[in-house]
C-alpha positions as CSV (number, residue, x, y, z in Angstrom):
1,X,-97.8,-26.3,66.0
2,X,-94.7,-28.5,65.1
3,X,-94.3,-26.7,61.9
4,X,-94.4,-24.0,63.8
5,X,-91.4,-24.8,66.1
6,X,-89.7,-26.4,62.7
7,X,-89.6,-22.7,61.1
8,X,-89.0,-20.9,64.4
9,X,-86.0,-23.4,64.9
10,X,-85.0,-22.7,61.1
11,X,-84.8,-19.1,61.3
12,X,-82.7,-19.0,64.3
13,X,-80.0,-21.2,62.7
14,X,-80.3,-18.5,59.8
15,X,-79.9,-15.6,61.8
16,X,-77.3,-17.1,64.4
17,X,-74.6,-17.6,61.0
18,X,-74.6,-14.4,60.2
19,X,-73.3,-12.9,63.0
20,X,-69.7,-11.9,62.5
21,X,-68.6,-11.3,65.8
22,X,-68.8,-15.2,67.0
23,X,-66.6,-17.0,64.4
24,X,-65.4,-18.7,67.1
25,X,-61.7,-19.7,67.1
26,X,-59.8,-20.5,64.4
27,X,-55.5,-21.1,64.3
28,X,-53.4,-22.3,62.0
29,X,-50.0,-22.6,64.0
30,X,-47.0,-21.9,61.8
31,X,-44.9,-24.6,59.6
32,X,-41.8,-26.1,61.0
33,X,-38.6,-26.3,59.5
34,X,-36.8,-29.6,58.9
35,X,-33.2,-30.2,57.6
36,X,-31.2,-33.3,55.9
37,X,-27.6,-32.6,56.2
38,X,-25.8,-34.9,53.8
39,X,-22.7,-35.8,52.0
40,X,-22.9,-33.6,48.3
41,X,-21.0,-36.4,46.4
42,X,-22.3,-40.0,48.2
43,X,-26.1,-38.5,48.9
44,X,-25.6,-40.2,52.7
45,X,-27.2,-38.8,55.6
46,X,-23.8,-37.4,57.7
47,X,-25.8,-38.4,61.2
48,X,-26.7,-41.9,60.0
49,X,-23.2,-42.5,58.6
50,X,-21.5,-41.2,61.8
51,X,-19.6,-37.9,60.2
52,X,-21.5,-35.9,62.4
53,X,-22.8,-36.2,66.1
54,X,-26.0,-34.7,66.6
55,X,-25.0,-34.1,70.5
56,X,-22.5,-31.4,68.5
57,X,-25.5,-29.0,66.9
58,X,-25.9,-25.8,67.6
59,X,-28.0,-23.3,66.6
60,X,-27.8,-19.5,67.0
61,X,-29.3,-16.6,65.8
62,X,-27.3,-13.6,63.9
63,X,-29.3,-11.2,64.6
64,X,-30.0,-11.5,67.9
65,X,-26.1,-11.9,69.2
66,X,-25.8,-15.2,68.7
67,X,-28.5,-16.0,71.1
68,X,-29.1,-20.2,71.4
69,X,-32.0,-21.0,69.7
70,X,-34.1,-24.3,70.4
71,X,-34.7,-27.3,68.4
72,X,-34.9,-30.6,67.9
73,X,-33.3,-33.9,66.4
74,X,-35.8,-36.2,64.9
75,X,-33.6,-39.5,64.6
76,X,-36.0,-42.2,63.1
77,X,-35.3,-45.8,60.7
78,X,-31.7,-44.4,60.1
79,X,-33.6,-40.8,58.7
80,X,-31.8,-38.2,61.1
81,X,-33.4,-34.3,60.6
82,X,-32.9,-31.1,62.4
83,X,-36.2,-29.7,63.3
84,X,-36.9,-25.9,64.1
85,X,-40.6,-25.2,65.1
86,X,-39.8,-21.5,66.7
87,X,-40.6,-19.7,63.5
88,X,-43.6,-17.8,62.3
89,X,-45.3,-17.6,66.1
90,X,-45.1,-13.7,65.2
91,X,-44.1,-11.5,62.9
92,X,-40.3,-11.9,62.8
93,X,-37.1,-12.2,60.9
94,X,-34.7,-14.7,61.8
95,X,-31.5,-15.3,60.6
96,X,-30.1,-18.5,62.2
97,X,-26.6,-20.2,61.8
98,X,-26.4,-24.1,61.6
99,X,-23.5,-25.5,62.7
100,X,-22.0,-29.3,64.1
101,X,-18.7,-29.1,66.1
102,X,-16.0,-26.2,64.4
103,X,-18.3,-26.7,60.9
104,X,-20.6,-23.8,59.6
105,X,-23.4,-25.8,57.6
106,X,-25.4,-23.2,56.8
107,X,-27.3,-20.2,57.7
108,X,-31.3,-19.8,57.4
109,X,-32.9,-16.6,57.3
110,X,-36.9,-16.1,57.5
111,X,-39.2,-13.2,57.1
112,X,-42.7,-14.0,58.6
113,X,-45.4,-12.2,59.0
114,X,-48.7,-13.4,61.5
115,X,-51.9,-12.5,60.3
116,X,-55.4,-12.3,61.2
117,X,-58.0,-12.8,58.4
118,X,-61.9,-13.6,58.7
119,X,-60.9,-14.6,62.0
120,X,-58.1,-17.4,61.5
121,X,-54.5,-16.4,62.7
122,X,-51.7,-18.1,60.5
123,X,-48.1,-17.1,59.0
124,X,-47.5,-15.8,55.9
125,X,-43.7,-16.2,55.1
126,X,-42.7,-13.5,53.2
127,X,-38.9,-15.1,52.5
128,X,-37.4,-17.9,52.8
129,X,-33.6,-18.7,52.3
130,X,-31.0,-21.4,53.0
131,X,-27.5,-19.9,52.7
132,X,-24.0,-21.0,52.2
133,X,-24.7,-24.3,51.3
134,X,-26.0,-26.1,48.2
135,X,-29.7,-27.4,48.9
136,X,-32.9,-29.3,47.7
137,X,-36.5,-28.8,49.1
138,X,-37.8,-32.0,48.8
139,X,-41.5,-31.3,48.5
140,X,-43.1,-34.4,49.7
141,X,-42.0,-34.3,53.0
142,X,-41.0,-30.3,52.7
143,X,-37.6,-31.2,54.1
144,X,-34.4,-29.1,53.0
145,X,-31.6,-31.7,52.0
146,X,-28.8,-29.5,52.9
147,X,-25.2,-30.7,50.9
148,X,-22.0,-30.6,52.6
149,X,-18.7,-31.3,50.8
């Protein structure tokens, strides 16, 4: 009788995994953006050094006239980044303009694409540019070091 049960048990667990239609849930929310703005010749941050106020960023988009868009400012041990986590939630492009006070930093343009595939949603960026400006991704931390003269 109990091997009985045992195989019954067994071929349930079998049969239950192969039904496609219960995958359950599966998300991958999209990658954030994060930005070093700092001096091109002296490698300092421009918010740690006091150039620049971060109270004095604003962010817009270009292609949706000039609308604010919303981010943060992650200032941590004297490492000060712009963060933008509104990208990639849908299929999109974005095309936003970074600037501090009266000074155009750069611009940022993004083309992503949200897919669905064996039931996982994520973003699949299909572009991915920093514009007017110099920059480095640094790939261990996937920040953009963004140089200003």
């Amino acid at each position: 009788m109990r091997i009985l049960k045992l195989k019954l048990v067994l071929f349930l667990i079998i049969f239950q995994s192969c039904n496609d239609d219960n995958c359950g849930v599966c998300f991958t929310p999209p990658q954030g953006f994060s930005f070093e703005i700092v001096d091109k010749t002296s490698g300092e941050n421009l918010f740690t050094n006091g150039t620049f106020n971060s109270n004095e960023i604003t962010i817009t988009d270009n292609l949706n006239n000039d609308e604010p868009i919303d981010f943060s400012f992650i200032s941590e041990n004297d490492i000060n980044i712009i963060h933008i986590n509104s990208i990639g939630w849908e299929t999109e492009t974005v095309n936003f303009k970074i600037r501090v006070a009266d000074n155009h930093i750069f611009d940022f343009y993004v083309d992503a694409e949200r897919k669905i595939e064996d039931c996982c949603s994520y973003t699949d960026y299909n572009e991915i540019m920093v514009l007017n400006s110099e920059f480095e991704l640094n790939t261990e931390s996937g920040t953009y070091v963004i140089f200003t003269e």
